[in-house]
ZAKOL-692912 format. One record per residue (C-alpha): y, z, x; residue number from 1. Coordinates in steps of 0.02 Angstrom, whole numbers, plus 50000, padded with zeros to 5 digits. Each point is the difference from the previous one (the first is absolute). Layout:
N
REC      v      w      u    k
REC      Y      Z      X  NUM
...
This chain:
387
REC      v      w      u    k
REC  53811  50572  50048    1
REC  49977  50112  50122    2
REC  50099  50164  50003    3
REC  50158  49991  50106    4
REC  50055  50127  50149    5
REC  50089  50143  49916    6
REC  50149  49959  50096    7
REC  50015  49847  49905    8
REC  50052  50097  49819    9
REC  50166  50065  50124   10
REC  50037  49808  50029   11
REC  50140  49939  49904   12
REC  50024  49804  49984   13
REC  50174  49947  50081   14
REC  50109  49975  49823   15
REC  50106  49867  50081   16
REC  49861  49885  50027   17
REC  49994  50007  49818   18
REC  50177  49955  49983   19
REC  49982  49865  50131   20
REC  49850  49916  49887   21
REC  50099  49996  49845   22
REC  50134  49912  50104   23
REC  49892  49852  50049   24
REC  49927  49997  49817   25
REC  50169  49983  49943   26
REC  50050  49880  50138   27
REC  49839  49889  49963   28
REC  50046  49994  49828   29
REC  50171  49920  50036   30
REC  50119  50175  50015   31
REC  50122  50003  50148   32
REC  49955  50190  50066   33
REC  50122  50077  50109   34
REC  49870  50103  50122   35
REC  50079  50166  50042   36
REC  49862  50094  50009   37
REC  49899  49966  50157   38
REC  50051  50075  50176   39
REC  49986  49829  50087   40
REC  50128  49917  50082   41
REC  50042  49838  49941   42
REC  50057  49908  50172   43
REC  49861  49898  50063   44
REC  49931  50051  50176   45
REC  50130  49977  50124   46
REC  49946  49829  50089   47
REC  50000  50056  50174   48
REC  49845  50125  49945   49
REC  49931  49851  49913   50
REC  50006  49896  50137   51
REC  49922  50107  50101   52
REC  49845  50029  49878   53
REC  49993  49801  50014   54
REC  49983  49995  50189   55
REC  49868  50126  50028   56
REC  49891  49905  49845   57
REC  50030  49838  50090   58
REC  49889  50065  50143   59
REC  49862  50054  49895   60
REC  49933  50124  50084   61
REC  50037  50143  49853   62
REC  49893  50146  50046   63
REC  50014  50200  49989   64
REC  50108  50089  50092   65
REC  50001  50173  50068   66
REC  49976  50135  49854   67
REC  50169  50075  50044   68
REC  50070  49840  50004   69
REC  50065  49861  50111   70
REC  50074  50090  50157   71
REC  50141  49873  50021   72
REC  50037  50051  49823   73
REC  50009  50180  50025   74
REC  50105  49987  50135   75
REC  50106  49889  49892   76
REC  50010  50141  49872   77
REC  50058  50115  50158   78
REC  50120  49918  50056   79
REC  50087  49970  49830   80
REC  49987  50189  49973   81
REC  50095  50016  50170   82
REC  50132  49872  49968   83
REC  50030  50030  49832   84
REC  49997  50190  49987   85
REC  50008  50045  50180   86
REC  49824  50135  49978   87
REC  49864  49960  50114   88
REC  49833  49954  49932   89
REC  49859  49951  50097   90
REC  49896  49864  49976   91
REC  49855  50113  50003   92
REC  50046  50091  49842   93
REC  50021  49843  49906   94
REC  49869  49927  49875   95
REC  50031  49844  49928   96
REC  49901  49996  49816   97
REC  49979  49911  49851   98
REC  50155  50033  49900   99
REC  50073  50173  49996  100
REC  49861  50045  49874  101
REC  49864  49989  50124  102
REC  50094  50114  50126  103
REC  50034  50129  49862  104
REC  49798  49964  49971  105
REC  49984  50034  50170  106
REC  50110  50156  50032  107
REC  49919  50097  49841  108
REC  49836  49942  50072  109
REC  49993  50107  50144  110
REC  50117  50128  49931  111
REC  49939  50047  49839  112
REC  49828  50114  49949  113
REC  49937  50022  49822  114
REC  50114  50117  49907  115
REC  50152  49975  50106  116
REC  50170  49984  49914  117
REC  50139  49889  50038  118
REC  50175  50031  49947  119
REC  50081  49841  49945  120
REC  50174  49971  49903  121
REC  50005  49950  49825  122
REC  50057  49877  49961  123
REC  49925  49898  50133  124
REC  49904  49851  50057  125
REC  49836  50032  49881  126
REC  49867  49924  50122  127
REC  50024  50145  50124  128
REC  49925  50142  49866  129
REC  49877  49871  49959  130
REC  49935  49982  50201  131
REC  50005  50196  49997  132
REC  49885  49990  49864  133
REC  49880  49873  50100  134
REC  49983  50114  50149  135
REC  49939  50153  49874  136
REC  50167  50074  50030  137
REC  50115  50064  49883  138
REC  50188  49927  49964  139
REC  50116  50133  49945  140
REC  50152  49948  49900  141
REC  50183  50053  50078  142
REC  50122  49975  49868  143
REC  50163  49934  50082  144
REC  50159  49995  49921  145
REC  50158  49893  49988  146
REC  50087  50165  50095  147
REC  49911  49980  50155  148
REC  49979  49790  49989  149
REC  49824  50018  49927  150
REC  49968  50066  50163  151
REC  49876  50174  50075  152
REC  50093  50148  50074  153
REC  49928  50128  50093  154
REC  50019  50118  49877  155
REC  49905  49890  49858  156
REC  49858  49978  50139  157
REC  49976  50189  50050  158
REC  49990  50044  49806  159
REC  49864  49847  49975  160
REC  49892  50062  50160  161
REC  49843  50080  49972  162
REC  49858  50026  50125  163
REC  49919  49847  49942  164
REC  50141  49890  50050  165
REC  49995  49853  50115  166
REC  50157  49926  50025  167
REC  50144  49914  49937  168
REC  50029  49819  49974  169
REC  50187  49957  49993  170
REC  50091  49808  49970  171
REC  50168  49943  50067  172
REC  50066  49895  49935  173
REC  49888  50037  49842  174
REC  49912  49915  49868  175
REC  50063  50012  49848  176
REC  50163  50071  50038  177
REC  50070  49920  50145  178
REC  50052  50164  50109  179
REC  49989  50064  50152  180
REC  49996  50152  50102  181
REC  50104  50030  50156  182
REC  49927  50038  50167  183
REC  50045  50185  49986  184
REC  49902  50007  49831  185
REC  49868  49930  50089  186
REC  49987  50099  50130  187
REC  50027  50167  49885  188
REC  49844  49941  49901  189
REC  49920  49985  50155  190
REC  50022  50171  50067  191
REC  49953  50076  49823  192
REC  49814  49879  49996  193
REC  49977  50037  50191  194
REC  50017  50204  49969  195
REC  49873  49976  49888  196
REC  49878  49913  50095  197
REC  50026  49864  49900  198
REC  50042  49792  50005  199
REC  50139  49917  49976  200
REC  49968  49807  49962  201
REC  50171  49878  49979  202
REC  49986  49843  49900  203
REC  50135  49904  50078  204
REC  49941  49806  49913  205
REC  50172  49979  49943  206
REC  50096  50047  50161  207
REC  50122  49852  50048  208
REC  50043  49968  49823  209
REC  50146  50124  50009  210
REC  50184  49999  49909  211
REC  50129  50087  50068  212
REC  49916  50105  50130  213
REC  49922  49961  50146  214
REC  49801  49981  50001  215
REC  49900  50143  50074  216
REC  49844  50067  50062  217
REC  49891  50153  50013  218
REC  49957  49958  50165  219
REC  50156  50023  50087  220
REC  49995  50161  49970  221
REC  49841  50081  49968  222
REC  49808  49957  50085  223
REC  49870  50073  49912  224
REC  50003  49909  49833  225
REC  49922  49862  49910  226
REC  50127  49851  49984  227
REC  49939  49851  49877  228
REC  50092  49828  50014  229
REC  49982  49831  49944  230
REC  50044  49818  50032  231
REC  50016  49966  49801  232
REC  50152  50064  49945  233
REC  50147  49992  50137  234
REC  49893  49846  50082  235
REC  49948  49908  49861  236
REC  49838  49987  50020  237
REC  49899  50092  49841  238
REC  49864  49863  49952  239
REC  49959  50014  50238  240
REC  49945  50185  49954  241
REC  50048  50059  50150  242
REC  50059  50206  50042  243
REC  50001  50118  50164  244
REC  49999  50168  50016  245
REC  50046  50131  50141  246
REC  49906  50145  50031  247
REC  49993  50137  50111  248
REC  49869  49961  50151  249
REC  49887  50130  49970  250
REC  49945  49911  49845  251
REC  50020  49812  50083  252
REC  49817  50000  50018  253
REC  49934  50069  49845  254
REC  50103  49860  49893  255
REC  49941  49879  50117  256
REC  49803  50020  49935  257
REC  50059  50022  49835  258
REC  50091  49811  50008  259
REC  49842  49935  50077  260
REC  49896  50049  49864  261
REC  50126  49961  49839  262
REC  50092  49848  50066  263
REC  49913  49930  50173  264
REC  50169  49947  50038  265
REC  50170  49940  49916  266
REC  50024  49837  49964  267
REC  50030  49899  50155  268
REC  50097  49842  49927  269
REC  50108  50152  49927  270
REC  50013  50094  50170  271
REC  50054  49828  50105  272
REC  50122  49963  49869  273
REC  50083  50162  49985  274
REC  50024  49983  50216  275
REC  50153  49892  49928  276
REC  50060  50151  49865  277
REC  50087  50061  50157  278
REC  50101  49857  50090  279
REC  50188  49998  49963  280
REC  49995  49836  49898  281
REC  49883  50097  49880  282
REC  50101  50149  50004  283
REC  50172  49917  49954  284
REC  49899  49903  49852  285
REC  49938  50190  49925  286
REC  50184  50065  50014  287
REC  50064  49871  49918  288
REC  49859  50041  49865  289
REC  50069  50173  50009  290
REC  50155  49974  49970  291
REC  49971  49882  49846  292
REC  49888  50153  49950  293
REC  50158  50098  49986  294
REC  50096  49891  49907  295
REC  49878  49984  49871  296
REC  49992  50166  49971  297
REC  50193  50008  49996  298
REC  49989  49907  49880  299
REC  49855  50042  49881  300
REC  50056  50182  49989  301
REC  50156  50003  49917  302
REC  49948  49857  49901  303
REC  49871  50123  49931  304
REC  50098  50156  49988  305
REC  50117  49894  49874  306
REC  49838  49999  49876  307
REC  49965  50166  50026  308
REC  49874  50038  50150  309
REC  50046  50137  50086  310
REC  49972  50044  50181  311
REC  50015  50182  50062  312
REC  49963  49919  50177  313
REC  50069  49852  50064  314
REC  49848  49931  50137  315
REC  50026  49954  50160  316
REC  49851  49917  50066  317
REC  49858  49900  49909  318
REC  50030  49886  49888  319
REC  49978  50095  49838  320
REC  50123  50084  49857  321
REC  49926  50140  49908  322
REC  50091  50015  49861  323
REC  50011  50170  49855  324
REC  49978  49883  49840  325
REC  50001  50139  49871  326
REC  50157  50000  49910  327
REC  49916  49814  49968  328
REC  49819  50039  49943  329
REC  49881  50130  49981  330
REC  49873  49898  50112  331
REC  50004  49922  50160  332
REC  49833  49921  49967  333
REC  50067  49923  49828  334
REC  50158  49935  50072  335
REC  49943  49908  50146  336
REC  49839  49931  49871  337
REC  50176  49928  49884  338
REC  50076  49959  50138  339
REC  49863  49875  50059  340
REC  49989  49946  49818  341
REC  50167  49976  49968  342
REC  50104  49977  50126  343
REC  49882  49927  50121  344
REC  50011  50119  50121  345
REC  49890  50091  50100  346
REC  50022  50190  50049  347
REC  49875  50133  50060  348
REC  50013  50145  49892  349
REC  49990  50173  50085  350
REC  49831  50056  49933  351
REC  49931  49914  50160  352
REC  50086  50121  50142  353
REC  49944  50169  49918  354
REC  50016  50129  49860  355
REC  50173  50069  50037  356
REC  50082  49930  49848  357
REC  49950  49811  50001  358
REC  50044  49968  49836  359
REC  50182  50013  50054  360
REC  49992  49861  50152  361
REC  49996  49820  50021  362
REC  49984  49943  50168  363
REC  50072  49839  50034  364
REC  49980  49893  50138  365
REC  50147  49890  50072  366
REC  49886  49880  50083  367
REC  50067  49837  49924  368
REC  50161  49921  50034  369
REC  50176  50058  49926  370
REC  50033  49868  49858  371
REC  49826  50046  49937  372
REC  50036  50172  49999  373
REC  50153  49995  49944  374
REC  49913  49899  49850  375
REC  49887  50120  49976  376
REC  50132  50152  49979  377
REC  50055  49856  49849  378
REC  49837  50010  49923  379
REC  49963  50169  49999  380
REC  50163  50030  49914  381
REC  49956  49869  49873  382
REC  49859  50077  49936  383
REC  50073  50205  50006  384
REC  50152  49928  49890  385
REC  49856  49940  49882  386
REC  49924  50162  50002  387
């Protein structure tokens, strides 16, 4: 075999995948597996966007699009931003990509030399140190803590910088833990990036799925940041692969050649569909969503507290519980492997978001409906009474 890139020994495989096969092992093999563990949606597509996808295939003529993006679409996405958060986005600064992956692909792209660092919290989604990584950059760890919502300050940021540092790539709500930051945090993190000479890039895939507090967004305060979105998790749509991002203008262009080269274009069945993401019929359908969202987790979290999860955060966006299982186990990584054994339940243990204290955290994933979770509390309080 040839020898691999030396990027490639930094590379970590995704551990929930892992998880996930075991599930449909144990599924082929006749077990009923509850699947907590993936950050997928269970509602199907809402059928207005499917609908949609049918009518443009009917004609046939499926061909590429602009690089940025259909400009119907974009001006979709503006308008949204406009009557949903009141901030005023042009069109221009919108590119429509494939998933929120290939704009975060994109962004470190033309952002990111050899050597560069990126400050990232931990825990936190794992693909983003990974796509540092890719770039020859270099993902540097933030340890957040239940005091501050697994969330950056200011302070934690100025003691991380060095001169090598890039950025700063924040999430809300996040993934694993479900919180958020206010707009004032925001903009404070903002301010202490920008006096740097530094970026600021907001992951903001989960916005819409909020509980509690209003939905949000960078933009309607601040300009010159990176803002990653997606149509798969408040919209539904994960298997369409479809993202967006907003950018500044100066770097509009510079994306632009980047897209052409990695992607040609987004999907266009995906783009003409997601023109219907946006029409009130599709919106009421994804609030009712929401709101079932919350009452599942209403429901699944004290039903795990009683077996002894604890939560020193209770989330507010997402769809995710990450729970402090160590008055239960020494190992996250064991429990959720006799978990899936024995209670038929999948969970992703917290080895997967980072190296500040996984072995404490399960994340758990309230993407099925309520009688299944509430089964699945049952379960997992079977097999700790056995233990």
């Amino acid at each position: 075999m040839p020898p691999l890139a030396r990027r490639m020994a930094d590379i970590q495989p995704f551990h929930v995948m892992e998880i996930l096969k075991r599930a449909h092992e144990l599924s082929a093999a006749g077990r009923d597996i509850i699947h907590l563990e993936v950050g997928e949606p269970d509602f199907p597509s809402p059928p207005p966007i499917v609908e949609a996808a049918q009518r443009f295939l009917a004609s046939g003529h499926v061909h590429y699009t602009p690089a940025l993006g259909l400009t119907r679409l974009r001006e979709a996405i503006a308008r949204f931003y406009h009557d949903r958060f009141g901030a005023d986005v042009a069109p221009e600064r919108i590119i429509v990509t494939p998933g929120a992956s290939g704009a975060l692909m994109l962004a470190l792209g033309v952002l990111t030399n050899p050597g560069d660092e990126w400050l990232l919290p931990d825990p936190g989604y794992p693909s983003n140190r990974h796509l540092v990584r890719s770039f020859e950059g270099r993902p540097v760890a933030l340890p957040v803590q239940a005091d501050t919502r697994f969330q950056p300050t200011p302070d934690q940021v100025n003691a991380a910088w060095t001169p090598n540092t890039r950025g700063l790539i924040v999430a809300s709500p996040a993934n694993p833990t479900g919180t958020l930051l206010s707009l004032g945090e925001i903009s404070a993190l903002h301010h202490c990036v920008k006096a740097r000479r530094g970026t600021l890039i907001v992951d903001e895939i989960y916005q819409g799925l909020n509980y509690g507090v209003e939905a949000s967004t960078a933009l309607s305060r601040l300009d010159e940041v990176f803002v990653v979105n997606s149509f798969s998790k408040y919209f539904g749509m994960t298997g369409w692969r479809l993202g967006w991002m907003v950018v500044p203008p100066a770097y509009v262009r510079e994306i632009e050649k980047l897209a052409q080269h990695f992607f040609i274009s987004p999907s266009t069945p995906a783009q003409h569909a997601a023109l219907a993401a946006f029409a009130p019929g599709t919106l009421e359908i994804l609030e009712a969503r929401r709101h079932a969202f919350a009452n599942r987790r209403n429901a699944l979290l004290p039903a795990l507290r009683q077996i002894g999860f604890r939560f020193a955060t209770e989330p507010q966006g997402a769809f995710y519980l990450y729970a402090d299982i160590s008055s239960l186990a020494d190992s996250s990584e064991a429990l959720a492997k006799r978990l899936i054994e024995e209670a038929g339940v999948a969970t992703t243990p917290g080895l997967d978001f980072g190296d500040n204290a996984p072995e404490r955290h399960l994340r758990i994933a309230y993407t099925t409906d309520e009688a299944r979770l509430r089964e699945a509390a049952e379960r997992i309080g079977r097999v700790l009474n056995q233990h």
